[in-house]
FITORRO-167656 format. One record per residue (C-alpha): residue in one letter; y, x, z. Coordinates in pm, whole numbers, padded with zeros to 5 digits, always signed. Layout:
N
AYXZ/...
This chain:
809
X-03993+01860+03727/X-03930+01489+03728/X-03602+01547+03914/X-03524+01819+03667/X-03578+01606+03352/X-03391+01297+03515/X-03071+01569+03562/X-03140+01645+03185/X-03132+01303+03029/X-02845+01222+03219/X-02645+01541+03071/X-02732+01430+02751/X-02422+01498+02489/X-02518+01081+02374/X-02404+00958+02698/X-02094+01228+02705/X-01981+01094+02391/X-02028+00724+02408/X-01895+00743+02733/X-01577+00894+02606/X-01518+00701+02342/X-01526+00381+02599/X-01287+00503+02831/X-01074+00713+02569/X-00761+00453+02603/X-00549+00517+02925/X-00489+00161+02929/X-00887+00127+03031/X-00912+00368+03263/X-00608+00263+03485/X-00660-00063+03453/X-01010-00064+03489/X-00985+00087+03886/X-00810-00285+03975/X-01180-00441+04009/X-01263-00177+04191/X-00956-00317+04505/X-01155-00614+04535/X-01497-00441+04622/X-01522-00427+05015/X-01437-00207+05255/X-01638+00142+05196/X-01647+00242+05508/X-01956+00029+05615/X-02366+00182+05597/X-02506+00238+05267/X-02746-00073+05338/X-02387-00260+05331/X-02334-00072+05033/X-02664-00159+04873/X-02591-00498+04969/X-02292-00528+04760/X-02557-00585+04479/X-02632-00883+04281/X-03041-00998+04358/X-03078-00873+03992/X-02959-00552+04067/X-03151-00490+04341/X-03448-00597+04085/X-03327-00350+03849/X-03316-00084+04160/X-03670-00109+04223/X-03810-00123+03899/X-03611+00167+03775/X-03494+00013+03461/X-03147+00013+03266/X-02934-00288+03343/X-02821-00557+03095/X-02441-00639+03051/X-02404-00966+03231/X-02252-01257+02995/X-01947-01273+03229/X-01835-00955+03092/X-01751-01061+02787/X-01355-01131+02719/X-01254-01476+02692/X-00907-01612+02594/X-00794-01769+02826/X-00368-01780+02887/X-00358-01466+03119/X-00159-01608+03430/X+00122-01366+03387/X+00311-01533+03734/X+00039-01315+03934/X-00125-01025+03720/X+00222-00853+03671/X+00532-00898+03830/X+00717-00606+03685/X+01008-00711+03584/X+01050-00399+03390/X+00728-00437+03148/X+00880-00805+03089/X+01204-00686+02969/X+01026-00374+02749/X+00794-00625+02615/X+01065-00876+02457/X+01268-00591+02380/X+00977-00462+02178/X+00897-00771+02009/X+01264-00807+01924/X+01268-00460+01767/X+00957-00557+01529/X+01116-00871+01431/X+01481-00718+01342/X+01282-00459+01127/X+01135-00700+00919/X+01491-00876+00891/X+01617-00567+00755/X+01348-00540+00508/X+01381-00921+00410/X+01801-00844+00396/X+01722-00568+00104/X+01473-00767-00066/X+01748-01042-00114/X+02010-00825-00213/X+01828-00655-00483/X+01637-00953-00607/X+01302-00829-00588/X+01126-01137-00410/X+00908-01379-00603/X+01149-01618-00636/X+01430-01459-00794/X+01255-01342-01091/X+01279-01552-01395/X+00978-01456-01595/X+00844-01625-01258/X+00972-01993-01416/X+00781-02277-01600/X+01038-02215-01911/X+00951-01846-01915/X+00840-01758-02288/X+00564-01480-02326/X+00566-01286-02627/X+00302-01145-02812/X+00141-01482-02608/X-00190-01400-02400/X-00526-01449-02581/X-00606-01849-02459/X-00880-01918-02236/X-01225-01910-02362/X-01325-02179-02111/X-01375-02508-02154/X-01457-02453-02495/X-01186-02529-02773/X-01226-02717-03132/X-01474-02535-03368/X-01215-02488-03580/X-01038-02279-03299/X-01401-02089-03240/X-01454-02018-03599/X-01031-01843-03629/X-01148-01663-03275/X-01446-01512-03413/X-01258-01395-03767/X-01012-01230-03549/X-01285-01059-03328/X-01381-00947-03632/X-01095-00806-03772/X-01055-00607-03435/X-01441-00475-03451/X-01382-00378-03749/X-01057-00153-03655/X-00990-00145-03308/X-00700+00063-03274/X-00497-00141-03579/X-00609-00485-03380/X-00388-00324-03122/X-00023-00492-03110/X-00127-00720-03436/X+00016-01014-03290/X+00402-00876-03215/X+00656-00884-03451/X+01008-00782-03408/X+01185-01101-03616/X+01019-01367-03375/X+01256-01205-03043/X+01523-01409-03062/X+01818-01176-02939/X+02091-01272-02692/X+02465-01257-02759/X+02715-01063-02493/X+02828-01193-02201/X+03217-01168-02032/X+03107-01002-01737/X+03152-00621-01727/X+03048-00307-01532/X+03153+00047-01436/X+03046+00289-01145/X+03258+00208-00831/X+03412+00420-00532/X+03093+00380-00385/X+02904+00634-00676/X+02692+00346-00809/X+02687+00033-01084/X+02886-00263-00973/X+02946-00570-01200/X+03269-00733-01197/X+03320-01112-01335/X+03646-00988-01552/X+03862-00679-01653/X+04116-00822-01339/X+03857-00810-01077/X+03732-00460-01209/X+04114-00362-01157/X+04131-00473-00807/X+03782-00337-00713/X+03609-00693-00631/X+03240-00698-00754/X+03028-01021-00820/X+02751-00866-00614/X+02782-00760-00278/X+02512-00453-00272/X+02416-00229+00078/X+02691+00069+00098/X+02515+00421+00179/X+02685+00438+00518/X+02512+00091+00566/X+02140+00145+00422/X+02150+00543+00595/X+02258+00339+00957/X+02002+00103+00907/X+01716+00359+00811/X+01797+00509+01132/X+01723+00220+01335/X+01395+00157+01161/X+01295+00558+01237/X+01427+00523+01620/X+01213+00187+01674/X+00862+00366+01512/X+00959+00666+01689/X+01001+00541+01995/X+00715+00561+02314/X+00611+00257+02407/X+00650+00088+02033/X+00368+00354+01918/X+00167+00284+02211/X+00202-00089+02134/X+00155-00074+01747/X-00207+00177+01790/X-00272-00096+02050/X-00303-00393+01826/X-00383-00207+01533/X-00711-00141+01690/X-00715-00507+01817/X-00732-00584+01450/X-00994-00347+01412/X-01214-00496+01689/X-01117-00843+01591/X-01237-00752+01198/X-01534-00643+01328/X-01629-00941+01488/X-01530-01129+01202/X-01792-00951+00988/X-02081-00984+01196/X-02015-01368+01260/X-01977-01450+00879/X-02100-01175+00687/X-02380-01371+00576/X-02197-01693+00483/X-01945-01485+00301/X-02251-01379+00076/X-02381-01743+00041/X-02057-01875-00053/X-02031-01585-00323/X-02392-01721-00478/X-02233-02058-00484/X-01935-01960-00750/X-02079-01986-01115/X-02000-01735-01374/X-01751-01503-01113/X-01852-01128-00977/X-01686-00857-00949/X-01721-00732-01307/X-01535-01067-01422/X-01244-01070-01198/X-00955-00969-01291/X-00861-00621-01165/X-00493-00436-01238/X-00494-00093-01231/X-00105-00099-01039/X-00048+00271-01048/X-00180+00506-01346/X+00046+00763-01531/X+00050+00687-01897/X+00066+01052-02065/X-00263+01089-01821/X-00410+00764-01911/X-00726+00855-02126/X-01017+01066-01932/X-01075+01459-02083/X-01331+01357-02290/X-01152+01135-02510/X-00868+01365-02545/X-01092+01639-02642/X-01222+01423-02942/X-00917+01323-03038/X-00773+01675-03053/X-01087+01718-03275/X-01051+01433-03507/X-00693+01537-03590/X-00762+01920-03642/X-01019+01813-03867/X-00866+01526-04064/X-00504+01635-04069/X-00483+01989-03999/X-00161+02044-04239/X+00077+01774-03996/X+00419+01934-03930/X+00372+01937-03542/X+00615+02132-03377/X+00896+02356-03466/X+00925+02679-03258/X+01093+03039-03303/X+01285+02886-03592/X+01003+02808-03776/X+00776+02459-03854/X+00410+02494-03785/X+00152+02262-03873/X-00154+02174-03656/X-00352+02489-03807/X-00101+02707-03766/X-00084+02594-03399/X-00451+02668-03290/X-00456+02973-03501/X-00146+03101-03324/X-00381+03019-03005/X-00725+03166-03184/X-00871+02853-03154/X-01092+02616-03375/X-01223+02287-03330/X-01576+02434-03225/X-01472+02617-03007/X-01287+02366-02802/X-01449+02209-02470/X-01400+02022-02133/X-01412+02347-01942/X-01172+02510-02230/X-00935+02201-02206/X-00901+02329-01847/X-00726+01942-01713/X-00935+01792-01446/X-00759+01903-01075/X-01047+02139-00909/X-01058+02266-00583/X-00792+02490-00680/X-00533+02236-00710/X-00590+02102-00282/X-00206+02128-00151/X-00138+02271-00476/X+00114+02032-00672/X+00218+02325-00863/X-00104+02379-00993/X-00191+02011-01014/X+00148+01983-01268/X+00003+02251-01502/X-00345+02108-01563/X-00119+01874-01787/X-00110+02168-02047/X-00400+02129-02253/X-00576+02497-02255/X-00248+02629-02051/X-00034+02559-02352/X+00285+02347-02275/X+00314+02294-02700/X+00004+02131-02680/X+00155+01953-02419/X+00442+01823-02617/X+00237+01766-02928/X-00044+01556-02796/X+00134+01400-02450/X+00490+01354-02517/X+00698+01024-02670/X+00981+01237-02774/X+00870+01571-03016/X+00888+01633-03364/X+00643+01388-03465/X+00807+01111-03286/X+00534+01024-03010/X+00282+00977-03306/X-00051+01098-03154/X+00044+00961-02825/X+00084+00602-02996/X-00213+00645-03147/X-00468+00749-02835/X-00290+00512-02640/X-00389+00245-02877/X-00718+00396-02865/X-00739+00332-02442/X-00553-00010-02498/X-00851-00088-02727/X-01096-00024-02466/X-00884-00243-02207/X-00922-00538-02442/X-01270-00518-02517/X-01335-00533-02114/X-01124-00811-02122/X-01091-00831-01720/X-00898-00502-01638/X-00529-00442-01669/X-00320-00145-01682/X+00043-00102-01532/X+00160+00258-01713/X+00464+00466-01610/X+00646+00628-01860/X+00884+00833-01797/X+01289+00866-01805/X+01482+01212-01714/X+01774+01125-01636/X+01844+01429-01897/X+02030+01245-02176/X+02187+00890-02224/X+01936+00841-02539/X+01654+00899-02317/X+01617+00490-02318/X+01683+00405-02693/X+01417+00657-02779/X+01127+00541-02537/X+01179+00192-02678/X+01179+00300-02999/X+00878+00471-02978/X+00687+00140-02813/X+00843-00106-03044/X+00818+00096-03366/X+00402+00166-03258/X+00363-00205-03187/X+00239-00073-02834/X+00223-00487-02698/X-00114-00605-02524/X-00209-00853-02269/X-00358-00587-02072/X-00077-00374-02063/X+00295-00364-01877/X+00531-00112-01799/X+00706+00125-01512/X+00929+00378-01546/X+00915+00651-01307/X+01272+00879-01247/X+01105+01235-01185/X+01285+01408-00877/X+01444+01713-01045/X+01810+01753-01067/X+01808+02070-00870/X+01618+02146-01218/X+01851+02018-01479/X+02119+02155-01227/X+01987+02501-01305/X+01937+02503-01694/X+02273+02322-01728/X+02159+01979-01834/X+02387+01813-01594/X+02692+01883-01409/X+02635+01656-01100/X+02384+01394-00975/X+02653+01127-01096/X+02506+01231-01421/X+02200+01174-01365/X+02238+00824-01242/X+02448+00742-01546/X+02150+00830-01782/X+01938+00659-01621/X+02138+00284-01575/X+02420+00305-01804/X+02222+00226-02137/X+02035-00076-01859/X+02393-00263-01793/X+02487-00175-02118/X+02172-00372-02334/X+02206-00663-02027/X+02554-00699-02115/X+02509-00737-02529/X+02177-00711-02566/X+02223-00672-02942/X+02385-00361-02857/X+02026-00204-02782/X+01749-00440-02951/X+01462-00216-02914/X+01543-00141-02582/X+01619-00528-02527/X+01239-00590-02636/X+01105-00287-02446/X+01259-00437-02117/X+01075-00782-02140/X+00769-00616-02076/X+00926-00316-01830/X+00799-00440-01448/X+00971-00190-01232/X+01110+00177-01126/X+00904+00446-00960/X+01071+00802-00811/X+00772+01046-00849/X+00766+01425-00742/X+00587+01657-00522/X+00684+01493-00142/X+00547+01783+00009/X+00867+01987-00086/X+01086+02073+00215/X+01392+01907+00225/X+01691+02116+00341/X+02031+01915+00404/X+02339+02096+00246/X+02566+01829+00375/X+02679+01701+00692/X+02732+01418+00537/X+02588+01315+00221/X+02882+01286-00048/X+02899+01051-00352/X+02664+01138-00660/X+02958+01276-00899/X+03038+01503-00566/X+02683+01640-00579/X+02699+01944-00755/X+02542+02204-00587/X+02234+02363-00650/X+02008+02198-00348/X+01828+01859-00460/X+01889+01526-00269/X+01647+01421-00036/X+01421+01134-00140/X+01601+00875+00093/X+01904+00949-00109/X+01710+00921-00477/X+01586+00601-00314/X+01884+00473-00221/X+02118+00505-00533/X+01789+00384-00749/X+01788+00080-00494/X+02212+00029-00478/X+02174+00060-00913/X+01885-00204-00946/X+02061-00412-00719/X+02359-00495-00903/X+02182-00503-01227/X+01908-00724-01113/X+02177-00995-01007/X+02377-00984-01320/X+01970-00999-01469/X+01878-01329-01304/X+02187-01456-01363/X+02157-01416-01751/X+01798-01556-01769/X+01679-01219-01834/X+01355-01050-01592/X+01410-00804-01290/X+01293-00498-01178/X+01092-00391-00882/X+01098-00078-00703/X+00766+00054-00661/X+00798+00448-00562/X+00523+00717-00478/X+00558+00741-00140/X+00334+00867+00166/X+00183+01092-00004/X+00291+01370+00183/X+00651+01471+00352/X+00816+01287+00634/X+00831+00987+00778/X+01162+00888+00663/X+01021+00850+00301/X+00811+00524+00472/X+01077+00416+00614/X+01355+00427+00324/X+01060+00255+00152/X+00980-00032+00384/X+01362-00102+00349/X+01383-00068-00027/X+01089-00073-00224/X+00854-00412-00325/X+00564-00187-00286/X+00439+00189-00249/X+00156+00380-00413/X-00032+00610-00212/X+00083+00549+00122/X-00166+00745+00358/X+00068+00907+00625/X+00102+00565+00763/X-00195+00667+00927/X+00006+00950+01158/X+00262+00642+01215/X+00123+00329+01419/X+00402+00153+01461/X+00530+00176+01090/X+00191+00104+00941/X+00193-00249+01185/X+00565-00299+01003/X+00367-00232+00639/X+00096-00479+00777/X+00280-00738+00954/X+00538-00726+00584/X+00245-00702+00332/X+00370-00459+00144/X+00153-00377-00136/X+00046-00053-00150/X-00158+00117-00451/X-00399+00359-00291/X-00590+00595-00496/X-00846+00789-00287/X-01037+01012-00571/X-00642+01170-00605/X-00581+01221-00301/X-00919+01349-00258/X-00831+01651-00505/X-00496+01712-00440/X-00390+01580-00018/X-00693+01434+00178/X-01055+01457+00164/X-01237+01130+00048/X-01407+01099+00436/X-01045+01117+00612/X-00879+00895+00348/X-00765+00573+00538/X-00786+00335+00275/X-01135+00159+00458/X-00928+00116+00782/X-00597-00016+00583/X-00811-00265+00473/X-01037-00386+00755/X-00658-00424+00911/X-00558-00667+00710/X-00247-00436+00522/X-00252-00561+00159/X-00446-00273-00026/X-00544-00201-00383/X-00723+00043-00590/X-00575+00211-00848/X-00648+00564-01087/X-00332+00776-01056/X-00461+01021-01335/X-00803+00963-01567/X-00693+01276-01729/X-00736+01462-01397/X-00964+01291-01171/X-01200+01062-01383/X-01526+01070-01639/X-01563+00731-01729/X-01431+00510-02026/X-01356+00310-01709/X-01157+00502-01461/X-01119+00195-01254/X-01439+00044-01238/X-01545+00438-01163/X-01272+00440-00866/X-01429+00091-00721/X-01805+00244-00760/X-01718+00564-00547/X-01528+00374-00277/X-01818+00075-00257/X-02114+00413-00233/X-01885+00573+00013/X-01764+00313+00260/X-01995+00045+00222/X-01780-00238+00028/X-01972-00529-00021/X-01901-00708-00326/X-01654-00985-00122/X-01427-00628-00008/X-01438-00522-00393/X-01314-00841-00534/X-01071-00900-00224/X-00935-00595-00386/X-00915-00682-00713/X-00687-01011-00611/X-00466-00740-00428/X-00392-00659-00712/X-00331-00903-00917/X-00098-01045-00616/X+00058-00705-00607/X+00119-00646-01010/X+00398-00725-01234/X+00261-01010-01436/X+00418-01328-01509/X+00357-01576-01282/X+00213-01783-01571/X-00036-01545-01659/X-00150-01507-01273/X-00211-01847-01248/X-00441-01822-01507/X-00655-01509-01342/X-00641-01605-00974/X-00542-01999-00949/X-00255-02242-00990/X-00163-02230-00628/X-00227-01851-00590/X+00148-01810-00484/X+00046-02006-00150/X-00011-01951+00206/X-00424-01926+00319/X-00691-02145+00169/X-00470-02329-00006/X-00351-02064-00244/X-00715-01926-00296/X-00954-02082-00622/X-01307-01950-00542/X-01403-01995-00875/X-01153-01715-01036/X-01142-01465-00797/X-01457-01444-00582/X-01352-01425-00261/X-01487-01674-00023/X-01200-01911+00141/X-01388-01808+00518/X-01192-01434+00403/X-00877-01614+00318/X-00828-01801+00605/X-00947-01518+00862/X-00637-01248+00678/X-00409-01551+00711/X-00468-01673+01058/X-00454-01297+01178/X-00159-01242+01038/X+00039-01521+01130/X-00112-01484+01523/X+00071-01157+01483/X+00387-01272+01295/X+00414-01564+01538/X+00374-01357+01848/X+00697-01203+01757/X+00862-01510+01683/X+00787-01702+01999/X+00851-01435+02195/X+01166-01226+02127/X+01502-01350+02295/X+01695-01657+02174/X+02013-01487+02073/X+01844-01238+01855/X+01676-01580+01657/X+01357-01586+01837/X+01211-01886+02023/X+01222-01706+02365/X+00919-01809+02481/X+00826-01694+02884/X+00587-01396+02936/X+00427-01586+03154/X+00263-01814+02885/X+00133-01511+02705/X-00228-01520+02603/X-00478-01204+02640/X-00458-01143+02249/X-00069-01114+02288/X-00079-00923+02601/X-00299-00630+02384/X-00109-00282+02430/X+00082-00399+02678/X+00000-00079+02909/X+00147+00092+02635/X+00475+00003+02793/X+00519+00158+03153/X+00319+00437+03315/X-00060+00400+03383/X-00044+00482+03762/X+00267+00231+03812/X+00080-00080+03652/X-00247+00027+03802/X-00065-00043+04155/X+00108-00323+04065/X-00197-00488+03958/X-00374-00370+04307/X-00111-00480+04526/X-00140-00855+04321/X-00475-00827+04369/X-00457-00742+04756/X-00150-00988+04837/X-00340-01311+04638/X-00342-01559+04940/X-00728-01689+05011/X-00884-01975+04966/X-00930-02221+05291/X-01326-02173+05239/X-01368-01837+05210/X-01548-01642+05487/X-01529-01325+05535/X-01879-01242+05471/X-01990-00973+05251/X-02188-01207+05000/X-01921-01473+04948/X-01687-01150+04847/X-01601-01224+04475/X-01768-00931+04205/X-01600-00774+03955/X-01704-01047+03689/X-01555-01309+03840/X-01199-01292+03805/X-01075-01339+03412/X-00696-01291+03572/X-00685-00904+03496/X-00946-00898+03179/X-00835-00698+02883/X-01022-00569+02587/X-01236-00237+02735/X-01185-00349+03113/X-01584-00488+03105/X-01738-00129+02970/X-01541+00041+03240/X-01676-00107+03480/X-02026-00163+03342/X-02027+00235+03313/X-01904+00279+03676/X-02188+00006+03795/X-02455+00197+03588/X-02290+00521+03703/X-02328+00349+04131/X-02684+00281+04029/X-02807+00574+03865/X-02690+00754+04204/X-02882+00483+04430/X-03232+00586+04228/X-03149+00893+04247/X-03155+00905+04648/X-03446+00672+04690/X-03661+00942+04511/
């Protein structure tokens, strides 16, 4: 019975399982068998064999206990002497070539960055002589004059009194001083997008003042990027020390955890509720959460039921005449009638997920309530968007980047939108801009909107070159613009995407039914911004960043025409199907705007979401909303979206407000205004760019991201060749933390014989005998030690002496 229950526990499905999960990488359990050459001869009696034993074994043995993992198995790092552990010249030459491939990736990315003028630097709202206008509310610490105190507190006031009119009461349109027109000019050129030309000669003659990317160029270079994070022994490498970071963050926790929290007790006043927090990717016309929306839709059937809404079928109705046309009164409205919040009905539905915009089903609600351009001029829009704005202000420490959006449809699109946000006074502190280009010709195509996709692109930058050439031309839209941070592309990336060319043809040459893939939306967006962001910077006046949805769903090739193009992504959680590109993401810090209570409704569970695993990585991560309208319940879809992911994965309150200065690093604010939330030296490297006292986060966190990520940014530095601008550094000087995933690179059985024919061929030392208990153990050599190589062989020792009871019973 005894024998029977020892057979039991050792079938157990806990040992199965953690046993597996130990030995799950390849790289262990080939490499693990080269201690196992240096054991003696097995040919000898099993005393010899019990012999091979430490005296503590043997102890262990007799008192049938479990063993304890000696200290020597632990991993040190020590330089691993590279002249004897591997002497395949192959795996030398993969390795360099792979570190070369990593570091001509990023130069790709840092060669569009430069081009296009979306780096820190080249932005001029980023300057000391940058003026802000409406100016931010001033700091209400140190304390000012009391005459300053007493004009604070009759404003406060004023805004208690009416919120929504306090909104925008600082801006008016006569204190923008408007710009004249500049000599330089612009038209589309043989290439099918904007160039800028320094006179009417050099426009003639085809010679642009901006050398942008050609398509032939970006599409070769996309390529390249695809082949290198497609490619073996590059994915085997990236999982490789994307799990080292794992393993290395975990370490990092339970060594400092608790002086992360002291240091947090230290900093007066700061917590997470009073750090600033931007919410860097939430849809404006979904910006409010049902509940609101409902009352509002209340407030106005009952206070101005005879507004001329809408005109339809040749006639004008009024709000009555509306809900009676739908049967409807303001009673018997509800959340569940409103019918908006995405359901389990809308999982790998985008279809469905676009039509819970329709309040109750009904597109004219739609337009009435949700749209900038109807009858009614954006009205009610303005007016519950003042109405959320409100709420920002009173919370004082969260911010809202909205995306509005432009067609493409019509060349007024622009003048219109700007209109609408000048003309409302829509100007806060807490509030900036995107504009996201929906993905629908193949739509406009069809209902005879536009001939061609050359069409498109001239609605969209056209009326752009034409207010940065004479501003005066366009005021509003000159005004709208100062606070405008960026592009997005937005559209269902699940779509299929079926090529109708061989070869992709200019814009004014697209006119076929079929719409362009994203790469190709990305790319003339990217080619567009690019020449208009240099003849921007040049005039004084801010850039643009381009900040698409991307990795939401789709292909790979949407990362990758990202990582070339784009500042920063939102959503981003196929880089979890592809290692090597999500090490590119990491080893770039790439912002990316993650929004797991979305994706939870509409692509990926909340459990599978990778956000927790982004982050312990190191890859620069925020939180953001997507949709309140769809997704949320609070007044405070943010704070909601932080609360969920800190009950769900366990974020202490260092992770929540190492998010929060994400995003402030990754939003669109002036650089004056950032120094105020996060620091006067936030723009710098480690420590020194972190102030404790604004954002929370202990300098031990700063300094461990920053070290990690420059022992992985160096490692390709030192070592990729000399003619490709790397410091060529010999293999043989690598340490164990560079040498992680390097099985990734050749066969398992071919390195596990190379290392057992080093390990057999190492000459011996003039004093050792040949006697069994000088022979060295497995512990004693650090020459082949990897991360894993200790549990292997702990497991096989446990695995030897398990078998030895066994017998003796």
């Amino acid at each position: 019975m005894s024998e029977l229950g020892n057979e039991e526990s050792q079938e157990t499905p806990f040992f199965k399982y953690h046993h597996l999960k130990a030995i799950q990488d390849h790289d262990s359990k080939y490499l693990g068998q080269a201690s196992v050459a240096k054991s003696p001869s097995q040919g000898g009696s099993t005393k010899r064999d019990t012999l091979f034993f430490e005296e503590e074994e043997q102890e262990l043995i007799t008192q049938d206990r479990l063993p304890a993992i000696p200290l020597s198995a632990a991993v040190d790092d020590t330089p691993a002497n590279m002249k004897t552990a591997y002497k395949d010249e192959a795996i030398t030459a993969e390795l360099r070539e792979l570190y070369n491939t990593f570091q001509k990736c990023l130069d790709l990315r840092e060669k569009y960055m430069m081009k296009s003028k979306q780096r820190f630097e080249d932005n001029p709202k980023n300057r000391d002589s940058w003026e802000i206008y409406p100016p931010p509310p001033p700091p209400s610490w140190p304390l000012p004059p009391p005459e300053e105190i007493a004009s604070r507190k009759k404003k406060e006031k004023e805004r208690e009194a009416d919120p929504i009119a306090a909104v925008g009461i600082d801006f008016h349109r006569e204190h923008i001083k408007i710009p004249g027109e500049h000599p330089y000019t612009f038209g589309v050129g043989t290439d099918g997008f904007y160039h800028v030309f320094k006179s009417e000669e050099d426009k003639a003659n085809r010679e642009p003042a901006y050398i942008v990317p050609q398509c032939k160029e970006f599409y070769d270079d996309l390529d390249y990027i695809l082949t290198a994070v497609s490619d073996g022994p590059a994915k085997s490498f990236a999982f490789r020390r994307l799990r080292y970071l794992d393993s290395k963050w975990q370490m990092y926790i339970l060594l400092n955890e608790f002086e992360e929290i002291a240091d947090s007790k230290r900093v007066p006043h700061r917590d997470f509720y009073n750090v600033r927090k931007v919410d860097t990717h939430v849809h404006h016309s979904s910006c409010m959460n049902q509940k609101h929306l409902l009352r509002f839709i209340k407030s106005k059937m009952k206070k101005s039921p005879r507004d001329v809404v809408i005109y339809r079928d040749n006639d004008h109705l009024t709000l009555a005449a509306v809900f009676k046309s739908l049967n409807l009164t303001a009673y018997d409205l509800s959340i569940d009638t409103l019918d908006m919040h995405a359901h389990k009905d809308s999982f790998h539905r985008f279809d469905k997920f676009n039509l819970k915009y329709n309040p109750i089903g009904e597109s004219r609600l739609r337009e009435i309530f949700m749209k900038t351009d109807n009858y009614i001029d954006g009205r009610y829009l303005a007016e519950i968007t003042k109405e959320v704005v409100s709420d920002l202000e009173s919370s004082k420490y969260q911010m809202c980047e909205y995306r509005v959006s432009i067609y493409g449809r019509s060349i007024n699109e622009w003048d219109k939108l700007a209109k609408w946000v000048v003309n409302n006074k829509l100007f806060s502190p807490n509030v900036r801009w995107l504009v996201q280009v929906p993905r629908l010709y193949n739509v406009y195509k069809s209902t005879g909107l536009v001939d061609n996709f050359g069409d498109i692109i001239k609605n969209l930058f056209e009326p752009l070159f034409e207010v940065t050439k004479n501003p005066e031309s366009h005021p509003e839209l000159y005004i709208f613009l100062l606070r405008v941070v960026g592009f997005d592309s937005v559209d269902d990336e699940s779509k299929v995407e079926r090529r109708s060319y061989r070869e992709f043809p200019l814009p004014r040459d697209w006119n076929t039914a079929s719409n362009p893939p994203y790469s190709y939306y990305l790319y003339y967006i990217y080619s567009n911004l690019a020449s208009l962001n240099s003849w921007r910077e040049e005039r004084g006046f801010n850039t643009f960043v381009l900040r698409p949805h991307c990795g939401e769903a789709g292909d790979t090739d949407h990362l990758a025409a990202a990582f070339l193009t784009s500042q920063g992504i939102s959503h981003g959680i196929l880089l979890r199907k592809v290692p090597a590109l999500q090490y590119l993401f990491y080893l770039a810090q790439i912002g990316i705007a993650m929004s797991p209570l979305s994706n939870n409704a509409l692509f990926l569970t909340y459990e599978r979401n990778p956000l927790p695993q982004f982050f312990q990585r190191g890859l620069n991560i925020s939180i953001s909303t997507d949709d309140p309208l769809q997704f949320h319940f609070t007044r405070e879809p943010l704070i909601e979206e932080y609360s969920v992911a800190a009950q769900i994965w366990k974020l202490s309150a260092t992770d929540m407000c190492e998010l929060a200065r994400n995003s402030v690093l990754q939003c669109g604010w002036e650089d004056k205004i950032k120094r105020h939330w996060i620091g006067a030296n936030y723009n710098k490297s480690g420590v020194d760019g972190n102030d404790m006292s604004k954002t929370n986060v202990p300098n031990i966190r700063i300094d461990y991201r920053y070290e990690t990520l420059l022992e992985e940014l160096n490692a390709l530095r030192r070592y990729a060749p000399k003619d490709q601008g790397g410091d060529g550094v010999a293999l043989e000087d690598m340490t164990q933390r560079d040498m992680v995933g390097v099985a990734g690179l050749t066969e398992g059985p071919r390195l596990q014989q190379n290392m057992i024919h080093t390990i057999q061929h190492e000459p011996a030392s003039h004093n050792e005998s040949n006697t069994f208990e000088q022979q060295p153990h497995w512990h004693d050599s650090r020459r082949d030690s990897f991360p894993g190589v200790a549990v292997v062989a702990e497991r096989a020792r446990q695995r030897r002496l398990s078998q030895i009871s066994a017998n003796s019973k």
